[in-house]
C-alpha positions in Angstrom: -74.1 -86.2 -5.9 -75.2 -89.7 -6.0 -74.0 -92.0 -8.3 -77.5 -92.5 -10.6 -77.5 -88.7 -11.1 -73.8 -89.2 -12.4 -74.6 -91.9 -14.2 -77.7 -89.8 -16.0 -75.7 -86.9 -16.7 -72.7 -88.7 -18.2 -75.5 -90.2 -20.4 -76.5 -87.2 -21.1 -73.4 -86.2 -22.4 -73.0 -89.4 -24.5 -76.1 -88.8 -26.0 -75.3 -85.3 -27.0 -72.5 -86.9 -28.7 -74.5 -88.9 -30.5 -77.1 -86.6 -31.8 -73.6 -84.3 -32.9 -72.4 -87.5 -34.5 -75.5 -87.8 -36.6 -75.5 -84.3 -37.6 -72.4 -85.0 -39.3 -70.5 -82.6 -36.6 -68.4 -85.1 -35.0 -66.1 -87.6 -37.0 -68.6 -90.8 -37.5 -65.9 -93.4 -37.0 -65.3 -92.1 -33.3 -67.3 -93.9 -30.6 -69.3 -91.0 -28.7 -68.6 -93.3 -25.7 -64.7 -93.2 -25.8 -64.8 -89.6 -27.4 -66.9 -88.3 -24.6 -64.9 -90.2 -22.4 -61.9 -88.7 -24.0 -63.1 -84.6 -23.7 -64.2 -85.4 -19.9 -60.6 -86.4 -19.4 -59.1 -83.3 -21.2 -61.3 -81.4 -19.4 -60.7 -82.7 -16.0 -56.7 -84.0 -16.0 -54.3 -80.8 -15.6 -56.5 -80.3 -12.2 -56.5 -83.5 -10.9 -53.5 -84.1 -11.3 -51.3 -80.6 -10.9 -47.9 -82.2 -10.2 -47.9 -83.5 -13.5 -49.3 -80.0 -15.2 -46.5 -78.6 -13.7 -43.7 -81.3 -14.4 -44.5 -81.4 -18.5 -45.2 -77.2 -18.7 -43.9 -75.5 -15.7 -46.8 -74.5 -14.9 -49.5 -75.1 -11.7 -53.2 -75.3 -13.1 -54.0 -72.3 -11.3 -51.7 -70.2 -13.2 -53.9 -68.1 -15.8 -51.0 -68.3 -17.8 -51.5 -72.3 -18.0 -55.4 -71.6 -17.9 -54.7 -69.2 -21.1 -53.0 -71.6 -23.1 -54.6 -74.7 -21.9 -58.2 -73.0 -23.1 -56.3 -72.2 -26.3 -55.2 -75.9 -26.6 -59.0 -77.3 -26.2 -60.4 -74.8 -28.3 -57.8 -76.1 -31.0 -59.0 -80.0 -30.3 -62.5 -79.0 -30.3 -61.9 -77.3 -34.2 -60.3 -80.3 -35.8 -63.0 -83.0 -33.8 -66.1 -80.8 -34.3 -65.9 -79.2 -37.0 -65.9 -81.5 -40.2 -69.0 -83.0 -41.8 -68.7 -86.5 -42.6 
């Protein structure tokens, strides 16, 4: 995938953001930038980088075990970010 589609998707995403942002969904003194920026990274980090995954919870990223309770965890994140009005 080329860069300019990145770039448009991630834009995407920020704008997405915004619009939850102005629907009082997402906290209105977080920059949907950094907070999309932020969930991206959540998102993406145990895989990328497994070694660490594994060195802070035993686990590999493959494990379902890990998948279970990493799910768990986002769904938890998501709740207390998403699910306010402002």
């Amino acid at each position: 995938m080329g860069e300019q589609k990145r770039k448009q998707i991630l834009q995407s995403y920020n704008a997405d953001m915004r619009s939850k942002q102005e629907m009082g969904h997402v906290p209105k003194d977080l920059d949907p930038a950094f907070l999309t920026l932020a969930i991206s990274s959540l998102t993406i980090y145990p895989l990328i980088f497994g070694d660490v995954t594994k060195m802070l919870t035993g686990k590999l990223p493959e494990d379902p075990e890990f998948q279970e309770q990493w799910t768990h965890f986002l769904s938890a994140i998501s709740e207390r970010i998403f699910d306010q009005k402002n």
